[in-house]
Backbone as CSV, one residue per row, in Angstrom:
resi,resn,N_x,N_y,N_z,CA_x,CA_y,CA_z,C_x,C_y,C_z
1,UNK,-0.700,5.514,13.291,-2.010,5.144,12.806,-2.858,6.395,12.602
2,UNK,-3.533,6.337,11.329,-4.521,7.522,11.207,-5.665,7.380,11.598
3,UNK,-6.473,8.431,11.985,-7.777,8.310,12.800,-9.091,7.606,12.178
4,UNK,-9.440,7.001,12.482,-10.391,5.825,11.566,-11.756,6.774,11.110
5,UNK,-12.150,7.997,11.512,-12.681,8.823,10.909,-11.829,9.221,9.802
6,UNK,-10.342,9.308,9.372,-10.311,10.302,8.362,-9.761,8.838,7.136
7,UNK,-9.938,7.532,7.613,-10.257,6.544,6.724,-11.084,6.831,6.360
8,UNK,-12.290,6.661,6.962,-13.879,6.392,6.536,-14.100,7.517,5.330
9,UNK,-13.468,8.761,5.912,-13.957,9.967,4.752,-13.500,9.346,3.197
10,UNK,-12.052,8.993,3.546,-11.299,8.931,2.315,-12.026,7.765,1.317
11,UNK,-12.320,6.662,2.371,-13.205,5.758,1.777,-14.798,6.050,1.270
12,UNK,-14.911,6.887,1.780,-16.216,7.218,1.456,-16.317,8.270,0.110
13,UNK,-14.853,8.806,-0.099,-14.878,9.592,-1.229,-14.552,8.742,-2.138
14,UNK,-13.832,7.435,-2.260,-13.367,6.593,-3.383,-14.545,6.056,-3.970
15,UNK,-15.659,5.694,-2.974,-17.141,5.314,-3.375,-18.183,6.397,-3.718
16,UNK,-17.799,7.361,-3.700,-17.909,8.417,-4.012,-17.909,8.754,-5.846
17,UNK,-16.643,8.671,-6.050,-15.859,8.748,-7.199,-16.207,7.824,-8.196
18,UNK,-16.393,6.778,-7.895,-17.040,5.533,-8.598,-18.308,5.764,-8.751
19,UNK,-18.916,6.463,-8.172,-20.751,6.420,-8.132,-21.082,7.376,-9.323
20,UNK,-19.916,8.796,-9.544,-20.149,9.484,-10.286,-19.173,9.586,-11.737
21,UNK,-18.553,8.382,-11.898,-17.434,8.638,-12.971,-18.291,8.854,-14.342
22,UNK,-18.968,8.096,-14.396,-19.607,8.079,-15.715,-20.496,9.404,-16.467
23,UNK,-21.203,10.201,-14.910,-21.798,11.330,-15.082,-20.578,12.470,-15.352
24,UNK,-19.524,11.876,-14.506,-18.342,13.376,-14.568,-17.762,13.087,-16.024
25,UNK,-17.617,11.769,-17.025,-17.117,11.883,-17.712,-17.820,12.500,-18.842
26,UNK,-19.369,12.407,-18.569,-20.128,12.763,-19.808,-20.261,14.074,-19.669
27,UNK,-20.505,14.986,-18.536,-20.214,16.366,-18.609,-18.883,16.853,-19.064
28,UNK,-17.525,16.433,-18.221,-16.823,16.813,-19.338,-16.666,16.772,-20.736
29,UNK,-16.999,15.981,-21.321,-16.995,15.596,-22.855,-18.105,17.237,-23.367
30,UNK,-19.269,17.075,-22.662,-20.343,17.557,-22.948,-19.509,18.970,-23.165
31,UNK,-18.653,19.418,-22.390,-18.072,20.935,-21.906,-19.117,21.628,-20.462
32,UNK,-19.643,20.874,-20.032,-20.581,21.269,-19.276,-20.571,21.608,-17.653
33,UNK,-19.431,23.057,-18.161,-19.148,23.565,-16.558,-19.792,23.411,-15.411
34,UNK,-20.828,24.109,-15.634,-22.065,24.598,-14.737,-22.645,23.094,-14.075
35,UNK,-22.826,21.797,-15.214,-23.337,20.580,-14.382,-21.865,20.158,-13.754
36,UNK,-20.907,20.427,-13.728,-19.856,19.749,-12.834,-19.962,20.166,-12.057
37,UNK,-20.049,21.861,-11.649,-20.353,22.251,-10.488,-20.849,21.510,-9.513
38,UNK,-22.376,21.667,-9.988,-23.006,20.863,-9.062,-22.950,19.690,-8.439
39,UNK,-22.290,18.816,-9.035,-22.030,17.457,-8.727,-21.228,17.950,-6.959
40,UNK,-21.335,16.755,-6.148,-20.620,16.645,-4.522,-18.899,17.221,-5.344
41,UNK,-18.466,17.600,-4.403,-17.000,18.062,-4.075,-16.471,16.867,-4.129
42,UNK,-16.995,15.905,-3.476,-15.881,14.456,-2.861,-16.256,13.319,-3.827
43,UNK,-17.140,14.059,-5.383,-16.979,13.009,-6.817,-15.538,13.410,-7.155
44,UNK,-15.182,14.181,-7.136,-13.649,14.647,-8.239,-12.834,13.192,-7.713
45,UNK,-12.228,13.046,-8.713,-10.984,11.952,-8.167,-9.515,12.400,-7.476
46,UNK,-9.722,13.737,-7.556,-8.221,14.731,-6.939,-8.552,14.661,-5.673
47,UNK,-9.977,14.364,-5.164,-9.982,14.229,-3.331,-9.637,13.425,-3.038
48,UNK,-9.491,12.059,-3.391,-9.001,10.727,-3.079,-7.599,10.904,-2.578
49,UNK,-6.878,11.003,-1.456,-5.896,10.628,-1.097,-5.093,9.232,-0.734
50,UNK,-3.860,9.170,-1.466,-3.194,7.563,-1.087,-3.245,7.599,0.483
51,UNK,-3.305,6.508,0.645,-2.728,6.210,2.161,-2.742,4.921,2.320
52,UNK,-2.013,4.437,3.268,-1.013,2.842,3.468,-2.384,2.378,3.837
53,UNK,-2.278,0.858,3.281,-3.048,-0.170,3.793,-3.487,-0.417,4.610
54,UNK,-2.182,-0.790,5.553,-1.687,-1.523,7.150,-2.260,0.077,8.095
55,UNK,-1.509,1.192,8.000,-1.557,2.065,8.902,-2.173,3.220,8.554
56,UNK,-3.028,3.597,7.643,-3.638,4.781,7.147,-2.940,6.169,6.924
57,UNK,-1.330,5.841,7.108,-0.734,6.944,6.558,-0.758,7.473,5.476
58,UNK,-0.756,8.868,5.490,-0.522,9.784,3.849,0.200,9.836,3.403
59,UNK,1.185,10.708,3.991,2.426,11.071,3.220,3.607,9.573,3.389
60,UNK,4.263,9.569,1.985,5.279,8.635,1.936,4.468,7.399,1.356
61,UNK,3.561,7.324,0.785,3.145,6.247,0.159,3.632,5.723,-1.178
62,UNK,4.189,4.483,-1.484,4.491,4.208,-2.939,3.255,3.561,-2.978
63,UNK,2.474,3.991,-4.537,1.682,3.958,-4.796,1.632,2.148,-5.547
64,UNK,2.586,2.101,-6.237,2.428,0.671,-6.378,2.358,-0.340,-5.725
65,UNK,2.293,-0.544,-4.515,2.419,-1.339,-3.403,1.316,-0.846,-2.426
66,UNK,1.061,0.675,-1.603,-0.137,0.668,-1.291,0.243,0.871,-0.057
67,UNK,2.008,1.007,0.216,2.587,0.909,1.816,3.044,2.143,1.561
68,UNK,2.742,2.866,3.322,4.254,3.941,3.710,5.556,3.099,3.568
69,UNK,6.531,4.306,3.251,7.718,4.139,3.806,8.625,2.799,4.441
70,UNK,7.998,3.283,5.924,7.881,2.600,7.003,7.587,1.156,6.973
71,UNK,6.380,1.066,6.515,5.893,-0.256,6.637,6.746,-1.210,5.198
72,UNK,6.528,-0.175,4.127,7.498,-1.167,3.179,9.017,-1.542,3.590
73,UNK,9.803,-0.481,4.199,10.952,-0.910,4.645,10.530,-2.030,5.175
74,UNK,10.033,-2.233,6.506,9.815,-3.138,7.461,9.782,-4.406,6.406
75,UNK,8.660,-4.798,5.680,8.083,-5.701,5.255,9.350,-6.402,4.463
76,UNK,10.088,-5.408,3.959,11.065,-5.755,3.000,12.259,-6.490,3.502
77,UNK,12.360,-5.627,4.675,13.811,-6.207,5.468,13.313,-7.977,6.008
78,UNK,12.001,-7.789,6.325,11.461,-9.406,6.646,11.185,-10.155,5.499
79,UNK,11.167,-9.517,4.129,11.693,-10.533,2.965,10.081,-11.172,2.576
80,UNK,9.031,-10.101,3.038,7.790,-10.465,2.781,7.222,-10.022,1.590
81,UNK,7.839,-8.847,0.726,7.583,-8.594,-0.178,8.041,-8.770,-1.437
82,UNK,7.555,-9.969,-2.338,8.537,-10.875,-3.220,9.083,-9.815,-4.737
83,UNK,10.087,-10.539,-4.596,11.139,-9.285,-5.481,11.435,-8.297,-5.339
84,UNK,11.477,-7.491,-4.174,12.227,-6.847,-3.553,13.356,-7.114,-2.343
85,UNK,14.622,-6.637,-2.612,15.968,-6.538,-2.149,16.577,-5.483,-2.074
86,UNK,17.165,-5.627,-0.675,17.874,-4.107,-0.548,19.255,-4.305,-1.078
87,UNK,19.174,-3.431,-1.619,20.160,-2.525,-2.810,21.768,-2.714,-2.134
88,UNK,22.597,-3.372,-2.959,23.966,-3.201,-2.474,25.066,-3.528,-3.752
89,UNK,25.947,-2.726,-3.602,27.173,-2.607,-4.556,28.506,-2.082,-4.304
């Protein structure tokens, strides 16, 4: 489990990101280095890190689903995640 502070950040940068898309998109268009600057660090959308649903892990996330690793194996082998099957030939 990840530390529910470094949720909150991550969450707080996704609301973040949303608050400023429209301003970041019109400066870029604009070419307008200098106003991107200024904008918060934690508008860019490159700060947003994946991390699992269930357990706030980083690394090992499939992004289409929203799970580590871990937890997708798990979920899978219990046949909770529809249309997925483990692989045999």
């Amino acid at each position: 489990m990840a530390k529910k502070s470094v949720e909150a950040r991550n969450r707080k940068r996704i609301r973040m990101v949303a608050q400023y898309a429209e301003r970041r998109a019109a400066l870029k268009k604009e070419g307008d280095v200098e106003g991107l600057q200024k904008l918060p660090r934690n508008s860019s959308p490159s700060r947003v890190r994946n991390r699992c649903m269930l357990t706030g892990r980083s690394r090992g996330v499939f992004s289409k689903f929203g799970l580590c690793r871990h937890e997708f194996r798990r979920l899978a082998s219990e046949g909770k995640i529809p249309g997925v099957r483990k692989a045999s030939w």
